[in-house]
C-alpha positions, -999 to +999 in steps of 0.1 A: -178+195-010-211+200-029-215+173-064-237+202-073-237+236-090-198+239-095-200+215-120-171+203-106-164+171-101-175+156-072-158+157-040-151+124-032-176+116-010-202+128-032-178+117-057-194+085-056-229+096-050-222+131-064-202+118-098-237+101-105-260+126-097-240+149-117-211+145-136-183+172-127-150+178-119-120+200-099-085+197-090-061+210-067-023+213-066+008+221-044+038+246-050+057+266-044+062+306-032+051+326+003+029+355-001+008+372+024-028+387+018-038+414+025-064+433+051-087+405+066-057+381+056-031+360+081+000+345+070+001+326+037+003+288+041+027+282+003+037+244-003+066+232-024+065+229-054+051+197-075+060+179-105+045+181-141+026+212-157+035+242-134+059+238-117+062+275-114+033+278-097+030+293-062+002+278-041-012+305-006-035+301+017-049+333+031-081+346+047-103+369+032-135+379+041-125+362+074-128+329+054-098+305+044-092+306+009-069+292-015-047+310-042-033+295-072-006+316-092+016+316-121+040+344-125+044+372-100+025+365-067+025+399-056+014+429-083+015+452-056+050+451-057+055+439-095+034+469-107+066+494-089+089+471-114+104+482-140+082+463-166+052+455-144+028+431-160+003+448-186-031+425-173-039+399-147-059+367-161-082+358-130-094+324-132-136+328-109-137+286-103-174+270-104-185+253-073-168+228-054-144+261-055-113+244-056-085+260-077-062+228-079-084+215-104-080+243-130-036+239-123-033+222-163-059+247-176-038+280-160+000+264-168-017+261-204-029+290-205+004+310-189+030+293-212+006+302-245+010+338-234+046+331-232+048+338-197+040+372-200+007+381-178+004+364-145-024+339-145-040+336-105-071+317-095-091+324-061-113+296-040-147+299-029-147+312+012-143+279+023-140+254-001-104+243+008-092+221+034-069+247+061-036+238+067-027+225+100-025+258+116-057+279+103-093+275+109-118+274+082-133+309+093-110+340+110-135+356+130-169+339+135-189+369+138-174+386+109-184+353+085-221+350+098-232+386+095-215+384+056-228+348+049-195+346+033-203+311+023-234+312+003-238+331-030-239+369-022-209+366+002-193+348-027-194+372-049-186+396-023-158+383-011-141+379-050-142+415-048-126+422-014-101+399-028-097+422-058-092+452-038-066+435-013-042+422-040-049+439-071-038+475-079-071+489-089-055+503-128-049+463-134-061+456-163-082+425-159-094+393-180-115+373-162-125+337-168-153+322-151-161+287-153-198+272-146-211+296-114-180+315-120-195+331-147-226+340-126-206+353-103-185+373-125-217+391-146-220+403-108-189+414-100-189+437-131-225+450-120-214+458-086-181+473-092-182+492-128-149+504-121-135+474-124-111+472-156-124+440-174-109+443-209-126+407-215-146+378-197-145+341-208-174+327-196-171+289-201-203+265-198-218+294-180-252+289-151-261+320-151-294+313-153-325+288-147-301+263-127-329+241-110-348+239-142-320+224-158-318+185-161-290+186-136-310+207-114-340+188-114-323+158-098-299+179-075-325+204-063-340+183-035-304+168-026-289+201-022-315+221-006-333+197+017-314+167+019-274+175+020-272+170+058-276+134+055-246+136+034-221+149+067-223+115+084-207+090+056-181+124+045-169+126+080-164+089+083-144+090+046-121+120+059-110+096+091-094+071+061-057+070+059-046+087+029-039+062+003-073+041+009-090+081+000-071+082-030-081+047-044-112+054-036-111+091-059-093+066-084-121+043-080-145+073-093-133+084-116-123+049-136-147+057-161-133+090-172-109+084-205-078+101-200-082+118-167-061+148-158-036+128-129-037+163-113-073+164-100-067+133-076-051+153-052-073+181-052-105+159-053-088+137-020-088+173-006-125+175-006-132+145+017-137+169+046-171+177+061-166+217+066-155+220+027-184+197+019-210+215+033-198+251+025-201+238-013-239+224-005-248+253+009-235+275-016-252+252-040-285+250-024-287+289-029-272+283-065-307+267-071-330+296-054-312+325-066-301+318-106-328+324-122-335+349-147-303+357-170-293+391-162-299+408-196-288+438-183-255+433-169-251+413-200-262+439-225-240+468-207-212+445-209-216+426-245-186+433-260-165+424-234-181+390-235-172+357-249-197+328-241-187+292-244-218+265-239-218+231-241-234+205-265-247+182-238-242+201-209-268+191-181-265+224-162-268+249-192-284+227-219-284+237-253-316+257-252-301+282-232-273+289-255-303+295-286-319+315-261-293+341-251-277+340-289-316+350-300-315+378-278-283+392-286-273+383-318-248+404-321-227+389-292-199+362-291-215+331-279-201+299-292-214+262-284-188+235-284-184+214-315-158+195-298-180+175-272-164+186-242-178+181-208-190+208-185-166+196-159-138+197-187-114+203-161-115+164-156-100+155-193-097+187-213-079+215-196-054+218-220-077+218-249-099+242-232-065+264-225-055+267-260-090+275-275-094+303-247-057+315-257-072+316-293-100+334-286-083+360-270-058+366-297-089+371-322-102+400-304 
């Protein structure tokens, strides 16, 4: 997948060139539960469950937008039917991954976050179109010509396709809390500007790019990689994704050695991402990460202030600190917090849980 805008960690491959380049981080899980999706969806691909945090959680693979994507869940996995229950669930926390898309990697930051609300509002994350490896039976796109005319893949069709997920498998009165991470929150500021209707009692916006991404120091270095040179990346992925199993994950360990305290859960999920397709729908995505975020939308964000609560981080390479003073200059009045605690932009890689419980408390203050 792409080392690159997600702020994710690295996908293997570009794990080792891409956990240079630019520190980040991801994870993936398995579990447990069937579910289908709906309109553009196909069957749903649900794996049993796995040991350690969340083991209540029900992994699907569906297609939307004519793209495979993956859905993590805790609690009910259908609120279609839960909302005709006779105590449906109040609000739906929606977890808007950055980019590698990969919703494994958030599994110890949503269990967290699920048992602190005691269990009482589901807590689902959606992939990026294309930014999981299929099961053995799908393909990576539905229908071809459905996929190119959308460009479900790069940014626009991102955020596009978050919202026809949305309107497939959520009643539209669900109360919603969304909680972006990296170009999540990019992606979410959108979401709300497209679809005002949308019933977003709160947004978490955590180590947020919504804005200058290739003037960043990150960006600077990633800029060239992403947009003119990710091709020469296919080759050596490809050749990585023919390794038997194991060798991949040593080689994931091998990465990520350096990282004190590593979440054990992102090695599968980061394995995952040794796969050429997944790869370069994350570059591509990213390259247009680097064109398109630009200017912070001060609109969107204005409209929408008091639903907001931003998180920055104190040495984060993709939103550095001078974009928190920035943004806090120009709306003063807003919740915008930088990190006292030094944790990483990828913080799924070490800090989910911490991460969890301060989002928990925020939540609780308002």
């Amino acid at each position: 997948m792409v080392p690159a805008l997600g702020r994710l960690p690295v996908n293997v491959i570009p794990s080792l060139l891409t956990n240079f380049l630019r520190s980040q981080t991801l994870k993936r899980i398995p579990s447990v539960g069937p579910e289908l999706c709906g309109a553009d969806s196909v069957d749903v691909m649900c794996s049993p469950g796995s040991g350690g945090p969340g083991e209540d959680a029900s992994v699907e693979f569906v297609y939307c937008s004519g793209a495979i994507t993956e859905l993590l869940k805790y609690g009910p996995t259908d609120l279609h039917a839960a909302s005709r229950s006779p105590n449906p669930p109040k609000m739906l926390i929606l977890v808007i991954p950055g980019n590698p898309g990969v919703v494994g990697f958030y599994k110890t930051y949503m269990w967290t976050l699920y048992q602190t609300f005691i269990q009482r509002y589901p807590v689902w994350a959606v992939s990026h179109a294309g930014h999981c490896m299929p099961p053995d039976t799908y393909d990576m796109i539905e229908d071809a010509s459905v996929t190119e005319k959308e460009d479900v893949f790069g940014l626009n069709g991102q955020i596009e396709h978050k919202l026809a997920f949305l309107r497939k498998h959520v009643p539209r009165d669900m109360n919603l809390l969304l909680i972006g991470h990296s170009i999540g929150c990019y992606i979410i500021l959108e979401m709300l500007k497209r679809d005002p209707e949308l019933k977003v009692v709160k947004a978490v916006m955590l180590f947020p790019t919504i804005e200058r991404m290739a003037c960043s120091p990150q960006g600077k270095v990633m800029t060239p990689v992403l947009c003119r040179l990710r091709y020469v990346f296919y080759l050596p992925i490809f050749l990585l994704s023919l390794l038997p199993e194991r060798l991949k994950v040593s080689i994931v360990n091998l990465a990520l050695r350096n990282i004190y305290a590593v979440d054990t859960s992102i090695i599968p999920a980061t394995v995952s991402l040794i796969n050429v397709d997944c790869a370069a729908n994350g570059m591509y995505m990213g390259s247009q990460e680097m064109r398109l975020v630009v200017e912070r939308d001060n609109a969107t964000v204005r409209q929408h202030l008091s639903k907001l609560i931003f998180y920055y981080g104190a040495t984060d390479h993709w939103c550095p600190v001078q974009y928190y003073h920035d943004i806090k200059k120009d709306f003063p009045e807003g919740d915008i917090r930088l990190c006292e605690r030094g944790i990483r932009h990828a913080f799924v890689l070490d800090a989910g849980e911490e991460m969890a419980n301060m989002t928990a408390e925020w939540i609780f203050d308002n």
